[in-house]
N, C-alpha and C positions, 0 to 999 in steps of 0.2 A: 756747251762742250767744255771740257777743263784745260784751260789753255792755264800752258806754264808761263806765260805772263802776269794773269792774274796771280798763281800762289808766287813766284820769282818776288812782288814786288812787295811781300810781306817777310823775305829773308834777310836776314845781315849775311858777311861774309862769316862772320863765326859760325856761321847754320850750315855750311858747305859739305861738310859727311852728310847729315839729314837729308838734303836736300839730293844728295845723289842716290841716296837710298829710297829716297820715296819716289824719285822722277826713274828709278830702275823698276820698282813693284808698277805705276802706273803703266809707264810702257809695257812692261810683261801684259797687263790686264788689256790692256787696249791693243796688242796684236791677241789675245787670247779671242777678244771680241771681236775684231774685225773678222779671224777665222769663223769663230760661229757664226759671223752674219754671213760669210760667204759659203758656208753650207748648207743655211737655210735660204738665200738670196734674199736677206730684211737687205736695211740701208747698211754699207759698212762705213769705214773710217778711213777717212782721207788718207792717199800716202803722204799727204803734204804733213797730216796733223801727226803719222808713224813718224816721220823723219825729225820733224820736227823735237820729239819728244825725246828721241834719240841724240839729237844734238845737244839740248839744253841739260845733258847727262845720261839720258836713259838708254847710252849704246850697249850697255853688259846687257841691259835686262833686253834689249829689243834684239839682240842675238842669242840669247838663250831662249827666247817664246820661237825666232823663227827656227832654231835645230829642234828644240820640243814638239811643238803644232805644226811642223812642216809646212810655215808658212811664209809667204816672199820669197823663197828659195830660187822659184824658176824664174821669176820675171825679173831679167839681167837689167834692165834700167833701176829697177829699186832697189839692185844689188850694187851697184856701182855708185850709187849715192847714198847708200849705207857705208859702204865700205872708207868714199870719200871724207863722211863724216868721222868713222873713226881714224882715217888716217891724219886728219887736222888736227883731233884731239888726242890723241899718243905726240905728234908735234909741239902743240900748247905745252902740254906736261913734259917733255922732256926738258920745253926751255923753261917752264917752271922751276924744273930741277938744278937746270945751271945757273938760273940766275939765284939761286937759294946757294947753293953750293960759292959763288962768286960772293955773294953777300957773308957769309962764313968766315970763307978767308981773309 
């Protein structure tokens, strides 16, 4: 499976746009697939390895496959640990931003 461990441990920090750009297209791809699999009932894709992907950057894209493919929507446990995930990361970034902003002055 494509665990963002493996690609993570081939990045520098200088790679960090890239890196949220491609962990946003994978995510997309991988609720895209999980939906196919679950309307054909193949194997689908772990929510550990959705959230996952979402966490290590991919929460724009893993929110735009689930308003697109109308998928994850209803099941309120996957919602609420999406949603936790982005609320840690708007958090991180904001204090990113003050301590950038503190670093300045």
């Amino acid at each position: 499976m494509l665990s963002p461990h493996n690609m993570l441990s081939h990045i520098g920090p200088e790679d960090a746009l890239g890196w949220i750009v491609i962990a946003n297209v994978v995510t997309y791809i991988l609720f895209y697939a999980d939906k196919k699999a679950s309307e054909s009932r193949s194997r689908r894709i772990s929510e550990k390895m959705l959230l996952l992907w979402c966490a290590v950057g991919g929460s724009v894209g893993g929110y735009m496959a689930m308003r697109h493919f109308r998928h994850k929507t209803q099941k309120q446990t996957f919602r609420l640990r999406f949603f936790i995930i982005v609320g840690l990361q708007a958090l991180l970034a904001l204090r990113a931003l003050v301590w950038a902003a503190e670093r300045i002055s």
